[in-house]
C-alpha positions as CSV (number, residue, x, y, z in Angstrom):
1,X,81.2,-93.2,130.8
2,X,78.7,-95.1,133.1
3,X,77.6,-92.3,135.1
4,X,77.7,-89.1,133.0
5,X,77.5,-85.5,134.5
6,X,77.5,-82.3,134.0
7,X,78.3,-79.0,136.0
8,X,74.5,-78.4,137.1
9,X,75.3,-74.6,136.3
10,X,76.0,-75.2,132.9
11,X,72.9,-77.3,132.9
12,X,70.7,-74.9,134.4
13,X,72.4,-72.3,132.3
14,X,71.8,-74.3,128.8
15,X,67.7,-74.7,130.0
16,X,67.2,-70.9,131.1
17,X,68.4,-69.8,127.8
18,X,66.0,-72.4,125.8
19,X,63.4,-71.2,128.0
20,X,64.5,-67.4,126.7
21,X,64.4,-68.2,123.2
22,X,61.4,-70.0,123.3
23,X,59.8,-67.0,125.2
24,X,60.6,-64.6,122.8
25,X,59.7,-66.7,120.1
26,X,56.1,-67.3,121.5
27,X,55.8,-64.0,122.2
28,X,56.4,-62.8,118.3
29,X,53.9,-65.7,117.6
30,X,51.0,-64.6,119.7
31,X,51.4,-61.0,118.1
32,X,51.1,-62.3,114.9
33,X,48.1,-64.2,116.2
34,X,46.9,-61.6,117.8
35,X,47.8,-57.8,116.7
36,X,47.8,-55.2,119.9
37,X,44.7,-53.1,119.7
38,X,45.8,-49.6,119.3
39,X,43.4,-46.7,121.2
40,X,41.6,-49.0,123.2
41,X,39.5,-47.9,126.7
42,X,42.4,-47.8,129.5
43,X,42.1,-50.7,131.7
44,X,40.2,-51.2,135.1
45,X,41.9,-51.3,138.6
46,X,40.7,-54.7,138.6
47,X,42.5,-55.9,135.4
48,X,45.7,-53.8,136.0
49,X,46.0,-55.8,139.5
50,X,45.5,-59.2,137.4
51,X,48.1,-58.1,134.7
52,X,50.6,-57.3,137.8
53,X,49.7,-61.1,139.1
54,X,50.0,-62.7,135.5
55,X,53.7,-61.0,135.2
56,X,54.7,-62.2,138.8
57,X,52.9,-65.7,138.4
58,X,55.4,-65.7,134.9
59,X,58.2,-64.7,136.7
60,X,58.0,-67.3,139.1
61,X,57.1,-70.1,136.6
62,X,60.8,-68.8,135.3
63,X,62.3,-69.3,138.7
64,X,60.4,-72.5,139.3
65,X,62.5,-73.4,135.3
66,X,65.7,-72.4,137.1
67,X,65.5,-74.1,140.5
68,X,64.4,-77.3,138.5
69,X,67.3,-77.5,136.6
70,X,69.4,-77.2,139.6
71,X,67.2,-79.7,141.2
72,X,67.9,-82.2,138.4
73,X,71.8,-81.3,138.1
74,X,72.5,-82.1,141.3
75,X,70.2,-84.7,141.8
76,X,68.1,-83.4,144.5
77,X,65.2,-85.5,143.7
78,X,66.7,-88.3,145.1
79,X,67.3,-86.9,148.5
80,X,63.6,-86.1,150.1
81,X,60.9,-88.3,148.2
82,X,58.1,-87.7,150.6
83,X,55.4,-85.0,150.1
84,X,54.6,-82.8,151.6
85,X,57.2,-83.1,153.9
86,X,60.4,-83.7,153.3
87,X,61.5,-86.5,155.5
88,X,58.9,-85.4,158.1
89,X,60.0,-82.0,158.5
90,X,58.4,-78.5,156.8
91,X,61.9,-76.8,156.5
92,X,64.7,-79.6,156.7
93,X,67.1,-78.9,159.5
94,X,69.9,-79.4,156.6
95,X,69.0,-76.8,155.1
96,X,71.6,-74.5,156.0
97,X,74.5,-76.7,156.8
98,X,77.0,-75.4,153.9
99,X,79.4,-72.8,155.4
100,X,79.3,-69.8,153.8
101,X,75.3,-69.7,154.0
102,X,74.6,-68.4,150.0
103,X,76.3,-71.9,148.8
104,X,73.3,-74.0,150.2
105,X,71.5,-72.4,147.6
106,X,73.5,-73.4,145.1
107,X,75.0,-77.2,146.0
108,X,72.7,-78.2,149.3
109,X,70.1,-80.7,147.8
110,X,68.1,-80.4,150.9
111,X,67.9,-76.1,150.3
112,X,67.8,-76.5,146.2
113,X,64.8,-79.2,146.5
114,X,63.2,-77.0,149.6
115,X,63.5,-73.5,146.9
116,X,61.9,-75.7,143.9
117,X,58.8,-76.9,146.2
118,X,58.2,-73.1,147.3
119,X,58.3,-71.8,144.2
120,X,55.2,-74.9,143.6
121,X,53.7,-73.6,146.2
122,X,53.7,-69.7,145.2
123,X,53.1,-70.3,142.1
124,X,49.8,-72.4,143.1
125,X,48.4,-69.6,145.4
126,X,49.5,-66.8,143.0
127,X,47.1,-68.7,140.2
128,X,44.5,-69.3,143.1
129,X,44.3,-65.1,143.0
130,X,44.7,-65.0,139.7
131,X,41.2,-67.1,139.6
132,X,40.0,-65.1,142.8
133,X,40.0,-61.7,140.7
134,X,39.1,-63.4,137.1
135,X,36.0,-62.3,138.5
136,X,36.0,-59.3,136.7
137,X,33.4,-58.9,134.4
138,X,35.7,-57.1,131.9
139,X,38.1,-60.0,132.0
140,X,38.9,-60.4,128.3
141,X,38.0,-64.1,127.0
142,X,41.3,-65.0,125.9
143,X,42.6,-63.9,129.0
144,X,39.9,-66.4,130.7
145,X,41.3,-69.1,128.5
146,X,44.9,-68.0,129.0
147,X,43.9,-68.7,133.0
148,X,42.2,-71.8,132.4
149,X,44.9,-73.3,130.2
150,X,47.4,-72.1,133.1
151,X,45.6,-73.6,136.0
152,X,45.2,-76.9,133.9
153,X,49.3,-77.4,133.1
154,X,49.8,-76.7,136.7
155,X,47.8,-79.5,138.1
156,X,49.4,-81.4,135.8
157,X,52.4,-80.0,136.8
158,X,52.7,-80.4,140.7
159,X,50.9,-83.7,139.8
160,X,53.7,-85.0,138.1
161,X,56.2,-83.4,140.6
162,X,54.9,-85.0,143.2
163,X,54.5,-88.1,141.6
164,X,58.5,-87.8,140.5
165,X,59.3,-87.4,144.0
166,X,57.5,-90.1,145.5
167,X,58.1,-93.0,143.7
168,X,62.2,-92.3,143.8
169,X,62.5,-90.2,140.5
170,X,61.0,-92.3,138.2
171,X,62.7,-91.6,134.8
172,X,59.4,-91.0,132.8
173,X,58.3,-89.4,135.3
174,X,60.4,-86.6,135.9
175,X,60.9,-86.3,132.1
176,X,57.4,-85.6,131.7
177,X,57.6,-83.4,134.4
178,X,60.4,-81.0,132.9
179,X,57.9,-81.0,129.6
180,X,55.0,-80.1,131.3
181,X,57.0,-77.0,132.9
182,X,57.2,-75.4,129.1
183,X,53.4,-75.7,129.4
184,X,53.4,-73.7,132.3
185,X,55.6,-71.2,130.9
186,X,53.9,-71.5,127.7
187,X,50.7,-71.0,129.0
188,X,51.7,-68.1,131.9
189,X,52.9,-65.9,128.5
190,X,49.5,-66.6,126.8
191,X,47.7,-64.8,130.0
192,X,50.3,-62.0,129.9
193,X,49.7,-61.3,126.7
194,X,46.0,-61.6,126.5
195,X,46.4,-58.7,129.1
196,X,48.9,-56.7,127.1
C-alpha cells in the first residue's frame, strides 16, 4: 500500500489505447471542422513529400507515447538524470546487459530510457524537415498552423523532458510532461489532416 505498482505493460497498454480513442475521436472532430474538399487539383511533389513526413512525424509521436509509458512503469526516469548524456556516455554500456537481447527493450531502464530519448530526438529532426520543406508556396495555411502549433508543443515537450530528468523526476514535472505529449499527438493529427 505504500509503494503502489503496476505491471508497466498493462500501463503502457491502458495509455496507448487512450491515446487511440482520443485519435480517432479528434480525427471525427476535425472533419466535422473541416469537410474534405472533393475534386480538388492533385497535390505537388513537394506536399506529397510533407504529407509522407507528417504521417511518420505522427507515428513516431505514437511511439515516443508508448516508450514513455514504459519509461514511467518501470521507473526509468530515475536511472540516468543527466542530459544529454546519460551518465556521461551517448549509448550506455548497460544497455544490452539482459540475456536474451529483445528483453532489454522491454525491462532494461538504461535501453527503455535510451529508446524514449531517440524517439525526442527523431521526432525533433523529422519536424526540423517538416519546417525545411514548409517552404512550399502551396503549403495550405492550416497546414502552416498545424506545423507551427506542432513545433510549439515540442519545445515544450523536450523542455519539460529534460527538465523531468534533470532535477530527479520531479512529480509536477513529469506530470506535465505526459500532458504535454497529447499536445504533440494532438497537434501532429491537425498537420496530417490539414494535408488529407
Amino acid at each position: 500500500v505504500d509503494d503502489p505498482r503496476v505491471s508497466h505493460f498493462r500501463l503502457t497498454a491502458h495509455l496507448s489505447i487512450a491515446f487511440l480513442i482520443l485519435a480517432a475521436m479528434f480525427w471525427l472532430a476535425l472533419d466535422l471542422l473541416h469537410p474534405a474538399r472533393r475534386g480538388g487539383s492533385p497535390a505537388s511533389a513537394a506536399l506529397v513529400r510533407l504529407r509522407r513526413l507528417a504521417w511518420w512525424a505522427t507515428g513516431i509521436a505514437a511511439y515516443m507515447v508508448v516508450t514513455g509509458g514504459l519509461v514511467a512503469g518501470i521507473r526509468a526516469g530515475y536511472a540516468y538524470n543527466t542530459f544529454p548524456l546519460m551518465n556521461g556516455h551517448w549509448i550506455p554500456p548497460e544497455i544490452l546487459m539482459i540475456d536474451p537481447w529483445w528483453k532489454n527493450f522491454l525491462y532494461n531502464m538504461a535501453t527503455v530510457q535510451f529508446d524514449h530519448r531517440l524517439g525526442a530526438w527523431a521526432l525533433t529532426f523529422l519536424t526540423a524537415l517538416l519546417w525545411w520543406g514548409a517552404r512550399a508556396p502551396e503549403l495550405p495555411a492550416r497546414a502552416h498552423r498545424g506545423l507551427v502549433l506542432l513545433t510549439v508543443a515540442l519545445l515544450v515537450q523536450v523542455s519539460l523532458g529534460i527538465a523531468t530528468l534533470l532535477t530527479g523526476v520531479s512529480v509536477p514535472l513529469a506530470a506535465a510532461h505526459q500532458g504535454c505529449a497529447v499536445l504533440v499527438f494532438s497537434a501532429a493529427l491537425a498537420l496530417n489532416h490539414a494535408f488529407a
